[in-house]
C-alpha positions in Angstrom: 0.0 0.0 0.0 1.5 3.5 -1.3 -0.1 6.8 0.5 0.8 9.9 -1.2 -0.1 13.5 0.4 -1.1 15.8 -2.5 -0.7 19.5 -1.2 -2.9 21.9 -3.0 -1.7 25.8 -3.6 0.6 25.8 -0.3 4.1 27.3 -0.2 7.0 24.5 0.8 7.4 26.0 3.9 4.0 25.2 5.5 3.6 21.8 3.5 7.2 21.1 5.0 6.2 22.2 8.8 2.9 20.2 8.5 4.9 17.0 7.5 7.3 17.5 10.3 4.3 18.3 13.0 2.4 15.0 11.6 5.0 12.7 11.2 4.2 11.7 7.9 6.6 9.0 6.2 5.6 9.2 3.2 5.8 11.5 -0.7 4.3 14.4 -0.7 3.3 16.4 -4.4 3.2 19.9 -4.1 0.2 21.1 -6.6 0.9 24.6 -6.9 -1.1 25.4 -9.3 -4.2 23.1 -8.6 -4.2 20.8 -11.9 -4.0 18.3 -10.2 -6.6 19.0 -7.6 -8.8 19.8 -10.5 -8.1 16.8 -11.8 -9.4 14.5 -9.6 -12.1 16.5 -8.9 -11.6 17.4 -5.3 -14.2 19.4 -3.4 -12.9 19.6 -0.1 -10.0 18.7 2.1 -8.9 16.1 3.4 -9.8 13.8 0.3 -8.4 10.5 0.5 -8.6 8.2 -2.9 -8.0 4.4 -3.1 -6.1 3.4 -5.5 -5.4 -0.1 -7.2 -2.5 -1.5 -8.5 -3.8 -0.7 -11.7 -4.1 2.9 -11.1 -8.1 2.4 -11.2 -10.0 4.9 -8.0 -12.0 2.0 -5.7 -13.5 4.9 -4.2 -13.3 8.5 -2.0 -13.4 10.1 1.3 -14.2 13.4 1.8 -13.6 14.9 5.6 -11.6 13.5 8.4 -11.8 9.9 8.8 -9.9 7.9 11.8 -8.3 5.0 9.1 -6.6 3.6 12.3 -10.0 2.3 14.5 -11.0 -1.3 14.1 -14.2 0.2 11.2 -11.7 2.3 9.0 -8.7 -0.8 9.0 -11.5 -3.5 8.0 -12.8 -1.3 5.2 -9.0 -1.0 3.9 -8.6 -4.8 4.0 -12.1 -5.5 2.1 -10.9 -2.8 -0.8 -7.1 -4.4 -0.8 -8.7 -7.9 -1.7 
């Protein structure tokens, strides 16, 4: 599983300081100028899209979720099968 944190119209600095606050570990894209935020038609932040090994969307998440409780770890496994 690959997570990828797409910034959208945030200067280096503040994407940098959020990634350090977080503890994120993994790529981040900086989308300076929104294309691909446009793209993939988001509407609101955070958006979180699954992805298959195919490069095919399974689906979307709009708003916080909490991926790490028991619900949000058993809905990853049934989309990774």
């Amino acid at each position: 599983m690959v997570f990828l944190f797409i910034n959208f119209k945030e200067d280096i600095n503040t994407v940098a300081k959020a990634v350090k606050e977080r503890g994120y570990d993994f790529p981040v894209l900086l989308d300076e100028t929104g294309e691909v935020t446009k793209n993939y038609g988001v509407r609101g932040t955070p958006t979180v899209f699954l992805i298959d090994r195919e490069g095919r969307a399974l689906g979307s998440s709009v708003g916080d979720r909490n991926w790490d409780s028991e619900e949000g770890r058993e809905i990853l496994k049934l989309l990774l099968q």
